[in-house]
C-alpha positions, -999 to 999 in steps of 0.1 A, spaced: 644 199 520 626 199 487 593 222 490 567 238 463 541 263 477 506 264 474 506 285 443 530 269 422 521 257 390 521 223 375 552 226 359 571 235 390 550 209 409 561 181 383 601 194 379 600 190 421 586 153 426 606 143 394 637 155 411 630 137 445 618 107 426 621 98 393 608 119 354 573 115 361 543 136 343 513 153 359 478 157 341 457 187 363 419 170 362 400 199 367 404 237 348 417 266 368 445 274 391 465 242 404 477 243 437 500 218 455 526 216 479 551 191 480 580 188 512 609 163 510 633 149 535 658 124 533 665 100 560 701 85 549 690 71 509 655 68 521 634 97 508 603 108 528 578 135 513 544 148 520 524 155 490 491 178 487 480 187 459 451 193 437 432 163 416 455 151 390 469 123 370 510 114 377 522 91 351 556 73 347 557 60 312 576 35 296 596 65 271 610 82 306 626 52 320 663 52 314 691 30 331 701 64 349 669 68 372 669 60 407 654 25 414 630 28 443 601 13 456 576 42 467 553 36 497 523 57 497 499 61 527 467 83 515 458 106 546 434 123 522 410 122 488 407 92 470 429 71 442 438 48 414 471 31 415 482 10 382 508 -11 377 517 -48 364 479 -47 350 470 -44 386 446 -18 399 431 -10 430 415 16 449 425 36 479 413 51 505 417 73 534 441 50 555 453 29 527 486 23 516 502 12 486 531 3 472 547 5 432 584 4 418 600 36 396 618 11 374 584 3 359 555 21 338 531 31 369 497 58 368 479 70 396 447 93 397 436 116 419 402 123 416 401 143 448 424 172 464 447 143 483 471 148 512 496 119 507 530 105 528 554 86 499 584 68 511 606 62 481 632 31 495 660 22 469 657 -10 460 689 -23 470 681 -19 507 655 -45 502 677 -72 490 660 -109 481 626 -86 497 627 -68 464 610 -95 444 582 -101 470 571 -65 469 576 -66 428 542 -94 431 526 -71 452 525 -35 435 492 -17 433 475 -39 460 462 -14 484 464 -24 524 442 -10 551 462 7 580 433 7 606 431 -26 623 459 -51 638 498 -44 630 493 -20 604 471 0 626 508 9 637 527 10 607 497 38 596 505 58 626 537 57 618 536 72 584 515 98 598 538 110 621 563 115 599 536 132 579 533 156 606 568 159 605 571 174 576 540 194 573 565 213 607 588 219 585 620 195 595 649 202 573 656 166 575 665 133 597 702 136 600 728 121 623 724 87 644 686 98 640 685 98 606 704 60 605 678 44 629 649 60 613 666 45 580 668 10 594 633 18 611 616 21 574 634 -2 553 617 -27 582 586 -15 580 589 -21 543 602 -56 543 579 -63 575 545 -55 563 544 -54 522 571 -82 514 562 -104 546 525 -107 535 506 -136 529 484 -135 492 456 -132 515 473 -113 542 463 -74 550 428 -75 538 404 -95 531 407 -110 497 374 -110 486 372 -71 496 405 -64 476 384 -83 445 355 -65 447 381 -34 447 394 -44 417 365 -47 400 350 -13 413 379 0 398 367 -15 360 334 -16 357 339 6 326 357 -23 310 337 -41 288 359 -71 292 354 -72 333 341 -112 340 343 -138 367 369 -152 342 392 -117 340 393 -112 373 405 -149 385 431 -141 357 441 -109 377 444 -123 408 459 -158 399 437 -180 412 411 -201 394 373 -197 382 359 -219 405 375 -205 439 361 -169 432 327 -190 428 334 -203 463 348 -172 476 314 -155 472 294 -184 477 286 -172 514 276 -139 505 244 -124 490 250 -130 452 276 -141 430 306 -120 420 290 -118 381 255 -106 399 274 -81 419 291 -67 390 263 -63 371 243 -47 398 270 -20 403 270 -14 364 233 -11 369 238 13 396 258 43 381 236 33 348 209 46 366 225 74 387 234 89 350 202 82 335 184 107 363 220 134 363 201 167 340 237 176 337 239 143 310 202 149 298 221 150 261 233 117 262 216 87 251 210 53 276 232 34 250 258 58 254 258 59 295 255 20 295 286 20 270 301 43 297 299 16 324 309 -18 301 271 -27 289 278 -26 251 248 -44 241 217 -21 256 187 -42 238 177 -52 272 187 -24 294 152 -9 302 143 -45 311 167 -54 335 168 -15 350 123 -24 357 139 -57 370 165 -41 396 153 -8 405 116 -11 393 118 16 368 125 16 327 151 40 315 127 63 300 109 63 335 140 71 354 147 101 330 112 119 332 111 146 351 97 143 388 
């Protein structure tokens, strides 16, 4: 077993998962003491670890990929906090419950913006045979583990979270081989096996995706369809049914944290052009406008003291 205490610092924390893993760097978000813990156990070539650790960015860029690093596609399941996984210009969001999936022979980033608790399955990618392409289309597409089969699959990962949170040195023996077999099936069973529309619902995992960029000045109906791989004019029937369009929602949302900033004292110093900037609204000639339209209040209005 692989294990880093509480009080170890980042550099120990990053030497650990990059030896169970793959070179990887970590980027603490937030000043003072970093704590983590990290426990790994192999079942047969199957790697299972439980991960807590304080916010932080892990990046695997392009410059630390050599032919020599282990080729495995890592399962997460987040237990805890809240995350960004990237890869394949993909993004999504997790949540509690939520698990993800992203390949070590490729450039990947995730951000912690929370103190996480997190169950990664790292499964070489030769046990996955012709499966290994299937899950290649679906990195950094976050599925829900509370409802139908992967209700199961979720409690799954979480006992083997438990597992190692007890302190198991390992899954050895005939154990070890079935619980092997058991998790390269889970694998191919509920990330390869899914439909583009399987898992969640697709429109959620869209909205998701553009949570995720509303910074992005380039975020449109257009970008997103371009994402995804489908056309304009199905996201325009996608949303049809629901209380605005997809460009509507978008722009409400920006509109949203606009204003959330615009009444923060602790960002009193920055000007509205500057906060729009900060959430994709480049062009803020109209921004106290369509705030009185949305919320009923101008930006100066939102800022004055109550």
């Amino acid at each position: 077993m692989t294990s880093v205490g509480l009080d170890e610092d980042i550099e120990a924390f990053e030497a650990s998962a990059s030896e169970v893993f793959a070179p990887l760097r970590v980027r603490p978000l937030r000043p003072g003491p970093f704590r983590s813990s990290l426990r790994a156990a192999t079942a047969g070539d199957v790697v299972v670890t439980r991960i807590r650790c304080a916010p932080c960015q892990v990046r695997r860029p392009a410059r630390l990929i050599t032919s020599g690093d282990r080729e495995l596609v890592k399962v997460t399941v987040l237990t805890s906090g809240r995350a960004e996984v990237e890869q394949d210009d993909r993004r999504c969001v997790l949540g509690p419950g939520d698990l993800v999936n992203y390949d070590t022979d490729r450039p990947y980033q995730l951000t912690f913006t929370d103190p996480y608790d997190v169950t990664v399955v790292g499964v070489p990618k030769g046990r996955l045979g012709g499966h290994a392409d299937a899950l290649a289309s679906r990195t950094a597409v976050a599925v829900p583990t509370s409802r139908g089969v992967q209700r199961v699959v979720g409690g799954f990962f979480r006992t083997l979270t438990d597992l190692l949170g007890e302190g198991t040195d390992g899954f050895a023996g005939d154990a070890g081989k079935h619980l092997t077999d058991a998790l390269v099936s889970v694998v191919i069973s509920e990330l390869a096996e899914l439909g583009p529309d399987d898992g969640e619902d697709f429109g959620d995992r869209v909205l998701a995706h553009c949570l995720a960029r509303l910074d992005d000045p380039d975020l449109t109906v257009e970008s997103v369809a371009r994402a995804h791989g489908v056309s304009v004019r199905y996201l325009h029937k996608l949303f049809a049914g629901r209380s605005m369009t997809l460009s509507a929602w978008i722009r409400r949302q920006r509109l949203e944290r606009i204003r959330r900033d615009l009444a923060d004292p602790a960002l009193a110093d920055r000007t509205a052009a500057a906060i729009a900037a900060r959430w994709g609204v480049l062009d803020a000639t109209h921004l106290s406008r369509a705030l009185k339209s949305e919320f009923g209040l101008t930006a100066a209005e939102i800022r004055r003291p109550r």
